[in-house]
N, C-alpha and C positions, 0 to 999 in steps of 0.2 A: 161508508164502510161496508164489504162486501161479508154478508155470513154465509156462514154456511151452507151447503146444502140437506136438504132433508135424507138424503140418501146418505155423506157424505158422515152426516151426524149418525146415521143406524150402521153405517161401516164401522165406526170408533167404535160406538158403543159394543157392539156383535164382537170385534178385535178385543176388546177389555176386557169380555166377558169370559171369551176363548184364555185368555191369560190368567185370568183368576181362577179358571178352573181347571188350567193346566199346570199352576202354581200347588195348588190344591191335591194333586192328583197324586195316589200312594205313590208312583212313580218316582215325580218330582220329591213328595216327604221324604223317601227311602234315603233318595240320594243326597237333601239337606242333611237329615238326624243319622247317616248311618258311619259311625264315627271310623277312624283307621286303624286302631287298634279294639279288640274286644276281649275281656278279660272272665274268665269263667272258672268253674274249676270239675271236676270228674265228677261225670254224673247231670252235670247242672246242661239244661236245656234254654237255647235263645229263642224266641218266638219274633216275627216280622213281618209283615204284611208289605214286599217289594211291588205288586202290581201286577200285570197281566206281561209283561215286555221286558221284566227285569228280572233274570236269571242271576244265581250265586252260586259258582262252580268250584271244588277244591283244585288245588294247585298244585299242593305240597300237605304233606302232614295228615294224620290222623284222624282229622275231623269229617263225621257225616254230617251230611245235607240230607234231607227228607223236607218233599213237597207233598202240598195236601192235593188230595185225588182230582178232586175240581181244580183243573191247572189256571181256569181263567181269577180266580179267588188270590192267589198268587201271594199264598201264604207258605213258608218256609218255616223249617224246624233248625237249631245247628245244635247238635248232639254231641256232647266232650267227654270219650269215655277211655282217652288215653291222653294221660299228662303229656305236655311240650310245646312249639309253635307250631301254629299251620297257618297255609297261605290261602284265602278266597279272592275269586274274583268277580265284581261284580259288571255285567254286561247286560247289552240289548239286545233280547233275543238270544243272546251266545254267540251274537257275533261283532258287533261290537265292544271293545272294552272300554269302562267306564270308570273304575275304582280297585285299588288295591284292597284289600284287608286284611290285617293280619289280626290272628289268633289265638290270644296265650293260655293255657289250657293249665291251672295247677294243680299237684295233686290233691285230694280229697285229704281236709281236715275235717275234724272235728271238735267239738267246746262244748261243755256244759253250760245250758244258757243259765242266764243271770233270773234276775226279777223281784229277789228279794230285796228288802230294804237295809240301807248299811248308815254308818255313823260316819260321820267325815271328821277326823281332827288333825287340825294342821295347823304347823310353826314355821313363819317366813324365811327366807334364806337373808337376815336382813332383818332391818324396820321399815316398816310401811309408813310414811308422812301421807296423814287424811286431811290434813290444816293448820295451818300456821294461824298464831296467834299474838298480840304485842301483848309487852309487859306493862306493867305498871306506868313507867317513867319512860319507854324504850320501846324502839320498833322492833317488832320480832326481829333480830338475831338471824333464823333462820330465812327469813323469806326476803333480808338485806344482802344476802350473799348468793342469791339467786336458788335457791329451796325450796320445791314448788308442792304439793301436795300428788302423789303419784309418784315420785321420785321413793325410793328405797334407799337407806343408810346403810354402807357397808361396813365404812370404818371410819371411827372420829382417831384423830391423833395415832395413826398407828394402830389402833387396837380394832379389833375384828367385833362388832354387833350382831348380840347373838338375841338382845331383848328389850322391850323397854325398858324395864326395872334397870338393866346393868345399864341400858345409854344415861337414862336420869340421875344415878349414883355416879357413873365416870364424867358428864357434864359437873357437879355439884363437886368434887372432888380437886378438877382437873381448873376449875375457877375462871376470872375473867380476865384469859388471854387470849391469843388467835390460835387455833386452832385448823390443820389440814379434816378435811372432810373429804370420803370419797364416796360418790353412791350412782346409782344407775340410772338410769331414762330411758324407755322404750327399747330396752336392748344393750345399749349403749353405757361407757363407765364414765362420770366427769371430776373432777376434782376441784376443791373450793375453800376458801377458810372463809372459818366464821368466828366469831367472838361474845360468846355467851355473857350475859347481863344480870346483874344481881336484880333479880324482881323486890322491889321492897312490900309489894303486898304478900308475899310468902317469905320474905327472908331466906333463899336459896339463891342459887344461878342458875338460870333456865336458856334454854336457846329458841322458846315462842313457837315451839310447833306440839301439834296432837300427833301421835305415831302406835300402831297397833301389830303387833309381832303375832298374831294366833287366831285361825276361827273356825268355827265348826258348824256342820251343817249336816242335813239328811238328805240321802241319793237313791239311786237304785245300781243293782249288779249289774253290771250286759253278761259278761261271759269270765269262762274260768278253762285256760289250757290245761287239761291232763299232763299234759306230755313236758310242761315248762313249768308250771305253777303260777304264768303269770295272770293277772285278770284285766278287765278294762271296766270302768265306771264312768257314770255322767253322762259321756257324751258334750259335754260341754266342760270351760275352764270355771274354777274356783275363781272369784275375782269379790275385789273390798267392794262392801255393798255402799263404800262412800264415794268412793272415785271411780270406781268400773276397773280399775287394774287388776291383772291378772297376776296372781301373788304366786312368784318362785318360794322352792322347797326345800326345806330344811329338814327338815324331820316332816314326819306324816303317818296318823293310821286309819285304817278301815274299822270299823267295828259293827257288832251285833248288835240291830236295832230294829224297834218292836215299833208298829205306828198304831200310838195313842187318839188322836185325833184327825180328823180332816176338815178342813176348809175350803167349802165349795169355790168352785172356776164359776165367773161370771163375764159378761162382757163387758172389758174396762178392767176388770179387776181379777187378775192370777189366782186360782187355790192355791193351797197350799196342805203336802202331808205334815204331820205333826208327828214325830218322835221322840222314842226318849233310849238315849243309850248311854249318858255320862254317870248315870248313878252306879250302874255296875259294871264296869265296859269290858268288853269282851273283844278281843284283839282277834282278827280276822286277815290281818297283812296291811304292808307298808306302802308308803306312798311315794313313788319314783321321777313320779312326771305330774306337772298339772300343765295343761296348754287348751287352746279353742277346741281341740278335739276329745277332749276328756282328763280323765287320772288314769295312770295306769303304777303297776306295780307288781309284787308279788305276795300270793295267800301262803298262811301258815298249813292249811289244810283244804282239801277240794268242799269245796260247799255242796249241801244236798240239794236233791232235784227231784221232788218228786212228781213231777210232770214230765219228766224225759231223763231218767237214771243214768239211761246210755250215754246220752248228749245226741246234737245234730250236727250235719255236713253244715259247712259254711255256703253257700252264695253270692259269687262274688257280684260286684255294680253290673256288669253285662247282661246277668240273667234277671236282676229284679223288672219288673214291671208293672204297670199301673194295674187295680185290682185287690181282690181280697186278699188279707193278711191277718195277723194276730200280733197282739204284744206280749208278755208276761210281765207281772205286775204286783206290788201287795198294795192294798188302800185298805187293811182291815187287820184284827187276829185273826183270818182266815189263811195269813200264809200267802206263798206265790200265786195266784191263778191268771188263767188265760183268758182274752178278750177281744173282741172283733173287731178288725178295724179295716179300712181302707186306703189304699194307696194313690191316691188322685194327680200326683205329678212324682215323673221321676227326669230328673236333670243330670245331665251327661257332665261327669268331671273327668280330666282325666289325672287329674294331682290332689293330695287330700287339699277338701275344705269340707266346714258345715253344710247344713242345708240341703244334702243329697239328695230329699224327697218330702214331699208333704202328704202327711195323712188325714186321715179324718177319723175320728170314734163312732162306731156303727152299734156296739153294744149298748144293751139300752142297761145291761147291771154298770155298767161302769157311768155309764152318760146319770145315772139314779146315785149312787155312791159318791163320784165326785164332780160331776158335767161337764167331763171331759179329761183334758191334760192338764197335772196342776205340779206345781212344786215340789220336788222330790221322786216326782215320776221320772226325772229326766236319768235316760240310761237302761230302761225299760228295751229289754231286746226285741227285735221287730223279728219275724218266722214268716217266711213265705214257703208256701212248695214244699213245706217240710224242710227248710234249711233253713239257718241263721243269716240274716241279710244285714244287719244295721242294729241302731238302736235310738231311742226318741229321742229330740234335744233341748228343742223348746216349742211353748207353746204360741198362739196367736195369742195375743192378748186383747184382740177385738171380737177374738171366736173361740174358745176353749173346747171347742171338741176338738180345732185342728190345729197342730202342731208340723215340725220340722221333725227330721229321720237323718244318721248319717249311716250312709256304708260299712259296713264291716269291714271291710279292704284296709281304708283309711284308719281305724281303731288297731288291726292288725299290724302293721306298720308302726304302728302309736309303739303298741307293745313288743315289739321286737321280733313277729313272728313270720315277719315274710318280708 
Protein backbone atom coordinates (compact mmCIF):
# COMPACT_ATOMS: atom_id res chain seq x y z
CA UNK A 1 0.00 0.00 0.00
CA UNK A 2 1.39 3.21 -1.36
CA UNK A 3 1.14 6.38 1.61
CA UNK A 4 1.48 9.17 1.29
CA UNK A 5 3.88 11.63 0.71
CA UNK A 6 5.40 13.87 3.17
CA UNK A 7 4.80 16.83 1.15
CA UNK A 8 1.55 15.61 0.07
CA UNK A 9 0.46 15.11 3.95
CA UNK A 10 1.62 19.24 4.70
CA UNK A 11 -0.35 20.19 1.47
CA UNK A 12 -3.73 18.71 3.32
CA UNK A 13 -2.98 19.77 6.28
CA UNK A 14 -1.87 23.70 5.20
CA UNK A 15 -5.33 23.27 2.77
CA UNK A 16 -7.43 22.46 6.18
CA UNK A 17 -5.91 24.89 7.96
CA UNK A 18 -6.60 27.67 5.18
CA UNK A 19 -10.38 26.32 5.40
CA UNK A 20 -10.84 26.51 8.97
CA UNK A 21 -9.76 29.75 9.09
CA UNK A 22 -11.51 31.00 6.33
CA UNK A 23 -14.58 29.36 7.82
CA UNK A 24 -13.75 31.32 10.79
CA UNK A 25 -13.19 34.53 9.20
CA UNK A 26 -15.80 37.73 10.29
CA UNK A 27 -16.39 37.39 6.55
CA UNK A 28 -17.45 34.09 6.34
CA UNK A 29 -19.47 34.55 10.11
CA UNK A 30 -21.22 37.69 8.61
CA UNK A 31 -22.59 35.90 5.84
CA UNK A 32 -23.70 32.61 7.91
CA UNK A 33 -25.44 34.71 10.97
CA UNK A 34 -26.49 37.59 9.05
CA UNK A 35 -30.07 36.87 8.69
CA UNK A 36 -32.59 38.36 5.57
CA UNK A 37 -34.81 40.08 7.26
CA UNK A 38 -33.67 42.46 10.41
CA UNK A 39 -36.23 43.95 12.72
CA UNK A 40 -35.50 47.15 14.91
CA UNK A 41 -37.53 49.93 15.86
CA UNK A 42 -36.67 54.02 15.90
CA UNK A 43 -33.89 54.80 17.65
CA UNK A 44 -32.54 51.34 18.04
CA UNK A 45 -28.96 50.77 16.58
CA UNK A 46 -27.49 47.13 14.96
CA UNK A 47 -23.85 46.72 15.57
CA UNK A 48 -21.81 43.96 13.22
CA UNK A 49 -18.52 43.24 12.61
CA UNK A 50 -18.65 42.16 8.38
CA UNK A 51 -14.85 41.99 7.86
CA UNK A 52 -12.40 44.03 5.92
CA UNK A 53 -14.19 42.84 2.12
CA UNK A 54 -17.64 43.02 3.16
CA UNK A 55 -19.47 46.26 2.38
CA UNK A 56 -23.50 46.97 3.38
CA UNK A 57 -24.74 49.55 1.13
CA UNK A 58 -28.61 51.16 1.40
CA UNK A 59 -30.65 50.45 -1.56
CA UNK A 60 -33.94 51.77 -0.71
CA UNK A 61 -35.28 53.41 2.47
CA UNK A 62 -34.24 55.46 5.22
CA UNK A 63 -31.79 53.52 6.91
CA UNK A 64 -28.12 54.92 7.68
CA UNK A 65 -25.12 52.89 7.54
CA UNK A 66 -22.17 54.30 9.55
CA UNK A 67 -18.72 52.64 9.40
CA UNK A 68 -16.12 52.85 12.08
CA UNK A 69 -13.00 55.00 10.96
CA UNK A 70 -10.49 52.24 10.92
CA UNK A 71 -12.13 50.67 7.60
CA UNK A 72 -9.85 47.56 7.96
CA UNK A 73 -11.83 46.71 11.62
CA UNK A 74 -14.94 46.48 9.40
CA UNK A 75 -17.30 47.22 11.86
CA UNK A 76 -20.65 48.74 10.90
CA UNK A 77 -23.38 50.71 12.72
CA UNK A 78 -27.22 50.39 11.04
CA UNK A 79 -29.08 53.45 12.49
CA UNK A 80 -33.25 53.43 12.46
CA UNK A 81 -34.46 56.77 12.89
CA UNK A 82 -37.34 56.72 10.43
CA UNK A 83 -40.20 54.01 10.80
CA UNK A 84 -40.73 51.71 7.38
CA UNK A 85 -38.85 49.04 5.11
CA UNK A 86 -35.40 49.64 3.77
CA UNK A 87 -33.35 47.67 1.45
CA UNK A 88 -29.30 46.71 2.21
CA UNK A 89 -27.21 45.02 0.27
CA UNK A 90 -24.52 43.16 1.23
CA UNK A 91 -21.27 42.81 -1.19
CA UNK A 92 -17.46 42.32 -1.78
CA UNK A 93 -15.93 45.13 -1.85
CA UNK A 94 -19.08 46.88 -3.38
CA UNK A 95 -18.79 45.05 -6.29
CA UNK A 96 -19.75 42.00 -5.92
CA UNK A 97 -23.22 41.19 -4.65
CA UNK A 98 -23.64 38.75 -2.13
CA UNK A 99 -26.99 39.07 0.03
CA UNK A 100 -30.26 40.91 -0.06
CA UNK A 101 -31.50 42.44 3.25
CA UNK A 102 -34.25 43.72 4.25
CA UNK A 103 -35.10 46.06 7.00
CA UNK A 104 -38.19 46.61 8.95
CA UNK A 105 -37.91 49.65 11.03
CA UNK A 106 -41.12 50.10 13.70
CA UNK A 107 -42.04 53.07 15.20
CA UNK A 108 -40.77 53.86 18.72
CA UNK A 109 -42.96 52.26 21.57
CA UNK A 110 -42.83 52.57 24.79
CA UNK A 111 -44.00 50.18 28.16
CA UNK A 112 -43.61 50.74 31.65
CA UNK A 113 -41.32 47.86 32.71
CA UNK A 114 -42.58 45.33 34.85
CA UNK A 115 -40.51 43.69 37.86
CA UNK A 116 -42.66 43.57 40.50
CA UNK A 117 -44.05 40.51 42.09
CA UNK A 118 -47.83 39.44 41.05
CA UNK A 119 -50.34 36.58 42.36
CA UNK A 120 -51.40 34.34 39.72
CA UNK A 121 -54.87 32.82 40.11
CA UNK A 122 -56.44 30.79 37.59
CA UNK A 123 -59.64 28.54 36.73
CA UNK A 124 -59.30 25.99 33.79
CA UNK A 125 -61.41 26.41 30.64
CA UNK A 126 -62.51 22.72 31.71
CA UNK A 127 -61.16 19.98 34.22
CA UNK A 128 -57.79 18.91 34.22
CA UNK A 129 -57.53 14.89 34.57
CA UNK A 130 -53.97 14.53 36.71
CA UNK A 131 -54.86 10.47 37.23
CA UNK A 132 -57.02 8.02 36.95
CA UNK A 133 -57.78 5.66 39.57
CA UNK A 134 -59.95 2.15 40.01
CA UNK A 135 -62.73 1.69 42.21
CA UNK A 136 -63.19 -0.66 44.68
CA UNK A 137 -64.77 -3.50 42.72
CA UNK A 138 -64.10 -1.81 39.13
CA UNK A 139 -61.47 -0.56 36.62
CA UNK A 140 -61.53 3.14 36.50
CA UNK A 141 -64.43 3.98 34.47
CA UNK A 142 -62.44 6.63 33.02
CA UNK A 143 -59.19 5.30 31.96
CA UNK A 144 -61.71 2.20 30.21
CA UNK A 145 -62.90 4.44 27.65
CA UNK A 146 -59.56 5.86 26.77
CA UNK A 147 -59.22 8.98 29.59
CA UNK A 148 -55.74 9.68 29.96
CA UNK A 149 -54.31 12.13 32.44
CA UNK A 150 -53.63 15.52 30.53
CA UNK A 151 -56.71 15.32 28.74
CA UNK A 152 -59.14 18.28 29.85
CA UNK A 153 -63.14 17.53 30.35
CA UNK A 154 -65.35 19.74 28.52
CA UNK A 155 -68.63 18.20 28.67
CA UNK A 156 -70.14 15.05 30.39
CA UNK A 157 -73.62 14.30 28.91
CA UNK A 158 -74.33 17.58 27.43
CA UNK A 159 -73.43 19.67 30.05
CA UNK A 160 -70.60 22.24 29.89
CA UNK A 161 -67.60 21.58 33.15
CA UNK A 162 -67.05 24.42 34.74
CA UNK A 163 -65.42 22.40 38.08
CA UNK A 164 -64.68 19.70 39.89
CA UNK A 165 -67.27 19.92 42.54
CA UNK A 166 -70.10 20.30 39.79
CA UNK A 167 -68.31 17.15 37.58
CA UNK A 168 -68.48 15.05 40.89
CA UNK A 169 -72.19 16.12 41.88
CA UNK A 170 -73.46 15.64 37.95
CA UNK A 171 -71.36 12.03 37.87
CA UNK A 172 -73.29 11.03 41.42
CA UNK A 173 -76.55 12.43 40.13
CA UNK A 174 -76.49 11.36 36.57
CA UNK A 175 -75.79 7.53 38.03
CA UNK A 176 -74.64 4.35 36.34
CA UNK A 177 -75.27 4.60 32.64
CA UNK A 178 -73.28 5.51 29.41
CA UNK A 179 -72.69 8.59 29.22
CA UNK A 180 -71.14 11.03 26.02
CA UNK A 181 -67.98 12.65 27.21
CA UNK A 182 -66.20 15.26 25.14
CA UNK A 183 -62.65 16.83 26.06
CA UNK A 184 -59.45 17.89 24.54
CA UNK A 185 -55.88 16.51 23.70
CA UNK A 186 -53.15 18.61 22.66
CA UNK A 187 -55.31 20.84 20.81
CA UNK A 188 -57.58 18.73 19.58
CA UNK A 189 -61.54 17.81 20.74
CA UNK A 190 -62.49 13.71 20.93
CA UNK A 191 -65.49 12.39 22.04
CA UNK A 192 -66.27 9.12 24.18
CA UNK A 193 -68.64 7.44 26.48
CA UNK A 194 -67.98 6.26 29.55
CA UNK A 195 -70.02 4.52 32.25
CA UNK A 196 -69.42 5.54 35.85
CA UNK A 197 -69.47 2.79 38.69
CA UNK A 198 -70.89 2.64 41.98
CA UNK A 199 -67.55 2.61 44.33
CA UNK A 200 -68.77 0.44 47.15
CA UNK A 201 -65.88 1.75 49.41
CA UNK A 202 -67.65 5.28 49.29
CA UNK A 203 -71.11 4.54 48.39
CA UNK A 204 -71.34 7.06 45.47
CA UNK A 205 -70.77 6.74 41.54
CA UNK A 206 -67.46 7.85 40.58
CA UNK A 207 -65.70 7.60 37.09
CA UNK A 208 -61.74 6.78 38.72
CA UNK A 209 -60.07 9.77 37.74
CA UNK A 210 -58.25 12.77 39.97
CA UNK A 211 -59.02 16.17 38.07
CA UNK A 212 -58.20 19.72 39.31
CA UNK A 213 -60.07 23.03 37.84
CA UNK A 214 -57.72 26.00 39.58
CA UNK A 215 -54.12 27.08 40.68
CA UNK A 216 -52.11 29.73 41.73
CA UNK A 217 -48.82 30.79 41.78
CA UNK A 218 -46.32 33.78 42.13
CA UNK A 219 -44.62 35.56 38.89
CA UNK A 220 -42.99 38.66 37.99
CA UNK A 221 -44.54 41.72 35.66
CA UNK A 222 -42.55 42.24 32.28
CA UNK A 223 -44.32 45.19 31.13
CA UNK A 224 -47.59 47.48 31.17
CA UNK A 225 -48.77 49.48 27.67
CA UNK A 226 -49.99 52.92 28.53
CA UNK A 227 -51.52 53.29 25.50
CA UNK A 228 -53.70 49.70 25.67
CA UNK A 229 -53.76 48.67 29.19
CA UNK A 230 -52.59 45.56 28.30
CA UNK A 231 -49.50 43.73 30.23
CA UNK A 232 -47.44 40.65 29.76
CA UNK A 233 -46.22 38.14 32.56
CA UNK A 234 -44.04 35.12 33.10
CA UNK A 235 -42.64 34.74 30.01
CA UNK A 236 -43.40 31.34 30.17
CA UNK A 237 -46.92 28.92 30.25
CA UNK A 238 -48.87 28.07 33.53
CA UNK A 239 -48.88 24.29 33.30
CA UNK A 240 -50.23 21.36 36.17
CA UNK A 241 -47.32 20.66 38.09
CA UNK A 242 -48.67 16.85 37.65
CA UNK A 243 -48.56 16.31 34.08
CA UNK A 244 -46.75 19.44 32.52
CA UNK A 245 -49.92 20.48 30.63
CA UNK A 246 -50.35 23.81 29.77
CA UNK A 247 -53.87 24.72 31.37
CA UNK A 248 -56.39 26.79 29.15
CA UNK A 249 -58.37 29.78 30.62
CA UNK A 250 -61.41 30.32 32.09
CA UNK A 251 -61.30 32.92 34.21
CA UNK A 252 -57.98 34.46 35.64
CA UNK A 253 -56.35 37.11 37.94
CA UNK A 254 -53.30 38.99 38.57
CA UNK A 255 -52.81 40.18 41.93
CA UNK A 256 -50.75 42.22 44.42
CA UNK A 257 -48.13 40.27 46.02
CA UNK A 258 -45.64 40.85 48.60
CA UNK A 259 -42.41 38.11 48.69
CA UNK A 260 -42.38 36.80 52.06
CA UNK A 261 -39.63 34.36 51.64
CA UNK A 262 -36.93 33.09 49.37
CA UNK A 263 -35.41 29.83 48.81
CA UNK A 264 -32.08 29.85 47.54
CA UNK A 265 -31.02 28.39 43.66
CA UNK A 266 -28.60 25.62 43.96
CA UNK A 267 -27.22 23.27 41.55
CA UNK A 268 -29.78 20.34 41.05
CA UNK A 269 -32.10 22.12 42.86
CA UNK A 270 -34.48 25.52 41.66
CA UNK A 271 -35.12 28.47 44.44
CA UNK A 272 -37.81 29.44 44.64
CA UNK A 273 -39.73 33.25 45.56
CA UNK A 274 -42.09 32.72 48.33
CA UNK A 275 -45.28 34.96 48.43
CA UNK A 276 -48.34 35.68 49.97
CA UNK A 277 -51.26 37.36 48.12
CA UNK A 278 -54.62 35.17 48.82
CA UNK A 279 -55.16 36.55 52.38
CA UNK A 280 -55.96 39.89 51.07
CA UNK A 281 -56.00 39.92 47.22
CA UNK A 282 -55.81 42.74 45.51
CA UNK A 283 -56.86 42.49 41.83
CA UNK A 284 -54.48 43.98 39.58
CA UNK A 285 -56.29 42.56 35.95
CA UNK A 286 -57.37 39.68 34.21
CA UNK A 287 -55.93 36.83 32.60
CA UNK A 288 -56.54 36.53 28.63
CA UNK A 289 -54.04 34.15 27.33
CA UNK A 290 -51.69 31.43 29.07
CA UNK A 291 -49.31 29.79 26.31
CA UNK A 292 -45.19 28.77 26.14
CA UNK A 293 -44.78 32.49 25.81
CA UNK A 294 -46.33 33.90 28.87
CA UNK A 295 -49.92 35.26 30.40
CA UNK A 296 -51.03 38.15 28.99
CA UNK A 297 -54.18 40.30 29.61
CA UNK A 298 -55.39 43.48 30.73
CA UNK A 299 -54.47 45.80 34.17
CA UNK A 300 -57.30 47.64 35.98
CA UNK A 301 -54.80 50.36 36.57
CA UNK A 302 -50.94 51.40 35.24
CA UNK A 303 -48.67 49.97 37.86
CA UNK A 304 -45.94 52.12 39.47
CA UNK A 305 -42.36 52.38 38.43
CA UNK A 306 -40.39 53.77 40.42
CA UNK A 307 -37.19 53.15 38.49
CA UNK A 308 -38.42 54.45 35.19
CA UNK A 309 -41.74 56.57 35.77
CA UNK A 310 -41.69 57.39 32.11
CA UNK A 311 -41.25 53.86 30.90
CA UNK A 312 -38.68 52.83 28.08
CA UNK A 313 -38.39 52.31 24.13
CA UNK A 314 -38.74 48.85 23.35
CA UNK A 315 -35.83 46.94 21.48
CA UNK A 316 -36.71 44.84 19.21
CA UNK A 317 -34.48 40.92 18.50
CA UNK A 318 -32.33 42.76 15.81
CA UNK A 319 -30.80 45.24 18.07
CA UNK A 320 -30.22 43.04 21.21
CA UNK A 321 -26.68 41.61 21.55
CA UNK A 322 -24.37 39.54 23.59
CA UNK A 323 -23.05 41.75 26.64
CA UNK A 324 -24.16 43.87 29.58
CA UNK A 325 -27.68 44.06 30.49
CA UNK A 326 -29.97 44.55 33.50
CA UNK A 327 -33.20 42.90 34.75
CA UNK A 328 -35.63 44.36 37.21
CA UNK A 329 -36.81 42.29 39.92
CA UNK A 330 -38.23 42.01 43.70
CA UNK A 331 -36.65 39.11 45.98
CA UNK A 332 -37.26 41.31 49.22
CA UNK A 333 -39.80 44.20 50.89
CA UNK A 334 -37.49 46.22 49.16
CA UNK A 335 -39.73 46.58 46.05
CA UNK A 336 -38.50 46.58 42.30
CA UNK A 337 -34.78 46.96 42.06
CA UNK A 338 -32.25 46.68 39.33
CA UNK A 339 -29.47 44.07 38.71
CA UNK A 340 -26.67 43.20 36.48
CA UNK A 341 -26.47 40.67 34.34
CA UNK A 342 -25.17 39.40 31.12
CA UNK A 343 -26.06 38.41 27.97
CA UNK A 344 -23.94 35.34 26.72
CA UNK A 345 -25.90 34.01 23.62
CA UNK A 346 -28.38 35.55 21.46
CA UNK A 347 -30.17 33.12 18.80
CA UNK A 348 -31.77 34.35 15.82
CA UNK A 349 -35.73 33.44 15.56
CA UNK A 350 -37.52 34.71 13.20
CA UNK A 351 -41.11 33.39 14.60
CA UNK A 352 -42.02 33.56 18.22
CA UNK A 353 -40.41 30.71 20.39
CA UNK A 354 -38.84 30.50 23.97
CA UNK A 355 -35.26 30.54 24.66
CA UNK A 356 -34.29 33.89 22.64
CA UNK A 357 -31.05 34.38 24.70
CA UNK A 358 -29.28 33.12 27.59
CA UNK A 359 -27.93 35.12 30.54
CA UNK A 360 -25.84 35.05 33.20
CA UNK A 361 -26.23 36.97 36.89
CA UNK A 362 -23.22 39.24 37.25
CA UNK A 363 -24.67 40.92 40.39
CA UNK A 364 -23.16 39.82 43.43
CA UNK A 365 -26.53 41.54 45.60
CA UNK A 366 -28.65 39.33 43.77
CA UNK A 367 -26.16 36.10 43.25
CA UNK A 368 -26.17 36.86 47.85
CA UNK A 369 -30.02 37.23 47.97
CA UNK A 370 -31.04 34.31 45.97
CA UNK A 371 -27.94 32.59 43.74
CA UNK A 372 -29.10 33.43 41.04
CA UNK A 373 -32.58 32.80 38.80
CA UNK A 374 -35.07 31.05 41.05
CA UNK A 375 -38.82 30.64 40.86
CA UNK A 376 -41.14 33.36 40.54
CA UNK A 377 -38.49 35.46 38.93
CA UNK A 378 -39.64 34.39 35.78
CA UNK A 379 -40.98 37.49 33.77
CA UNK A 380 -38.33 39.67 35.16
CA UNK A 381 -37.84 42.44 32.30
CA UNK A 382 -34.42 42.19 30.68
CA UNK A 383 -33.06 46.35 29.65
CA UNK A 384 -30.42 46.71 27.30
CA UNK A 385 -29.17 50.09 25.93
CA UNK A 386 -31.64 51.70 27.75
CA UNK A 387 -34.56 49.76 26.13
CA UNK A 388 -36.87 47.07 27.05
CA UNK A 389 -35.47 43.83 25.06
CA UNK A 390 -37.29 40.68 26.61
CA UNK A 391 -37.92 39.16 29.71
CA UNK A 392 -36.45 35.99 31.90
CA UNK A 393 -37.98 32.58 31.52
CA UNK A 394 -36.23 30.04 33.01
CA UNK A 395 -33.61 29.04 34.84
CA UNK A 396 -30.64 26.28 34.37
CA UNK A 397 -31.29 23.94 36.78
CA UNK A 398 -27.67 22.67 36.64
CA UNK A 399 -26.40 26.59 37.11
CA UNK A 400 -28.83 29.00 38.77
CA UNK A 401 -27.04 32.20 37.94
CA UNK A 402 -27.97 31.34 34.25
CA UNK A 403 -31.20 31.27 32.78
CA UNK A 404 -33.28 31.63 29.41
CA UNK A 405 -34.59 35.47 28.07
CA UNK A 406 -37.34 35.71 25.52
CA UNK A 407 -37.75 38.78 23.16
CA UNK A 408 -40.10 41.34 23.48
CA UNK A 409 -41.15 41.10 19.93
CA UNK A 410 -42.56 37.77 20.62
CA UNK A 411 -44.51 38.86 24.10
CA UNK A 412 -45.71 41.85 21.92
CA UNK A 413 -47.43 39.80 19.49
CA UNK A 414 -48.57 37.66 22.66
CA UNK A 415 -50.47 40.74 23.61
CA UNK A 416 -51.86 42.24 20.73
CA UNK A 417 -49.74 45.03 20.19
CA UNK A 418 -47.97 44.59 16.97
Amino acid sequence: MKHPSRLKRATGIVLSLFLSLGYFSPMQQALRTLPDTLALTQGQVREMNLGAQLQLTPRQGNLAVSASEDETLGQVALVSETAGTSELMLSLMGILPLKKVEVQVSPEKRLIPGGSAIGVAMRTDGVLVVGTSDLSEAVSPAALCGIRPGDVLRKVDGVEIISAQQLTELIARLGEKPLPVEYAREGAVFTTTMTPRLDNSTGTVRMGAWVRDSTAGVGTLSFYDPETGAYAALGHAITDGDTGQVLTVSQGQILQADVVAVQRGQKGAPGELKGSFLMDPVKLGDIRKNNVLGIYGTMEAAPASTLYPDGLPIGLRSGVHEGAATILSTVDGSGVQEFAIEITRVNQQSAPAPKSMVIKVTDQRLLDATGGIVQGMSGSPIIQDGRIIGAVTHVFVSDPTQGYGLYVDWMLQESGQV
